[in-house]
C-alpha positions as CSV (number, residue, x, y, z in Angstrom):
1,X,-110.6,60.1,-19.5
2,X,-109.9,63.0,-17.7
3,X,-112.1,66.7,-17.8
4,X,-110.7,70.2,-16.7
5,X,-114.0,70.4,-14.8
6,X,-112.8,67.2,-12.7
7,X,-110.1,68.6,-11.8
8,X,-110.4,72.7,-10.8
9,X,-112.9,72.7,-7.8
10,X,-116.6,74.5,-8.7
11,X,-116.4,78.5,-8.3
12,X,-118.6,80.0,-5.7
13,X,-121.1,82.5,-7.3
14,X,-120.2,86.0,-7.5
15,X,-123.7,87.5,-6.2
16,X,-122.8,85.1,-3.0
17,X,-119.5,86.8,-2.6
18,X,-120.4,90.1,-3.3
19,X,-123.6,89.9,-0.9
20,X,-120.7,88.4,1.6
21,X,-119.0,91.8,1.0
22,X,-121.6,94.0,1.5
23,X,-122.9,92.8,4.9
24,X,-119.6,92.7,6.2
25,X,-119.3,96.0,5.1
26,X,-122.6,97.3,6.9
27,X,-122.0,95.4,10.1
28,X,-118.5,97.2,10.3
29,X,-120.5,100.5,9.6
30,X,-122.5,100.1,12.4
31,X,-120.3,98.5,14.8
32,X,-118.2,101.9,14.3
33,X,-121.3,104.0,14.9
34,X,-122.4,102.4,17.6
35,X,-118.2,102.7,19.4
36,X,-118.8,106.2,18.3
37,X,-122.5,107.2,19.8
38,X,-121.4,105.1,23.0
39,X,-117.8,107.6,23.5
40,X,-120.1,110.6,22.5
41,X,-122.7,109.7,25.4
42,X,-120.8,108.1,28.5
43,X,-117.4,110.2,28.4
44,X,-119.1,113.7,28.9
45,X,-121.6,112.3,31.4
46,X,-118.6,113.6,34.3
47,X,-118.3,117.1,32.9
48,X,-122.2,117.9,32.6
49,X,-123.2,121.1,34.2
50,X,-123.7,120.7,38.0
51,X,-121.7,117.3,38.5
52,X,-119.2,117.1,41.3
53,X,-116.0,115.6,40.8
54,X,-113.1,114.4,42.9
55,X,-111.2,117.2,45.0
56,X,-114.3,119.9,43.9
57,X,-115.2,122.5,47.0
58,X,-118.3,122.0,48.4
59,X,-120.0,125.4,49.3
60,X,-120.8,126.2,52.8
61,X,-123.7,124.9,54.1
62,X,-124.3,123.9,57.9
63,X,-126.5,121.0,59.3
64,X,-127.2,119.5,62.9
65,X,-125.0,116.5,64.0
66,X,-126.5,113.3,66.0
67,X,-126.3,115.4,69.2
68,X,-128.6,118.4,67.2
69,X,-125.7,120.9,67.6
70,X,-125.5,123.2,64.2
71,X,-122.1,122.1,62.2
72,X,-121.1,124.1,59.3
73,X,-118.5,122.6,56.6
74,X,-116.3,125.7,57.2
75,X,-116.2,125.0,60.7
76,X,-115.2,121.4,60.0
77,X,-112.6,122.1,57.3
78,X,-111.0,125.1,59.7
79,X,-109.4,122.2,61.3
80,X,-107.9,120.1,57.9
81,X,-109.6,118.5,54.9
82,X,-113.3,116.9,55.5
83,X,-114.4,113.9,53.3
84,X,-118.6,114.3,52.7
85,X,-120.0,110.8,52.7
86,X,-123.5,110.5,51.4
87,X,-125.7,107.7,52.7
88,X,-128.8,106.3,50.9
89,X,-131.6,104.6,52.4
90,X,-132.2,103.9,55.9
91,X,-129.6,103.2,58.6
């Protein structure tokens, strides 16, 4: 003897499937808000006010050298381009 409920398989409940939906649903939300809030905050960070970026003049300013003669960036850039190299710490 066969029954129609032997043979179609059992039917997943539709509050499962529905609660299924609706988390993927919110985790796409805030996957999406957190891809937006991250472009909004990091991409801008290089056009702040006061940030230097590559090929920017430097203004004229003038500093000793490791002999303690007075050096002044126009000086240095009279004869071609000057690269400023900023080191941190001690040497």
């Amino acid at each position: 003897m066969t029954t129609d409920a032997a043979e179609t398989p059992p039917k997943k409940p539709r509050k499962r499937r529905v609660l299924r939906i609706i988390a993927l649903a919110i985790f796409g939300i805030v996957a999406l808000l957190a891809i937006v809030v991250a472009i909004g905050v990091y991409k801008p960070i290089s056009r702040r006010a006061g940030s230097v970026v590559a090929t920017a003049h430097a203004p004229d300013f003038s500093l000793e050298d490791q002999s303690g003669a007075t050096t002044t960036l126009a000086a240095l850039t009279a004869r071609g381009p000057a690269v400023l190299v900023f080191y941190r710490g001690f040497w």
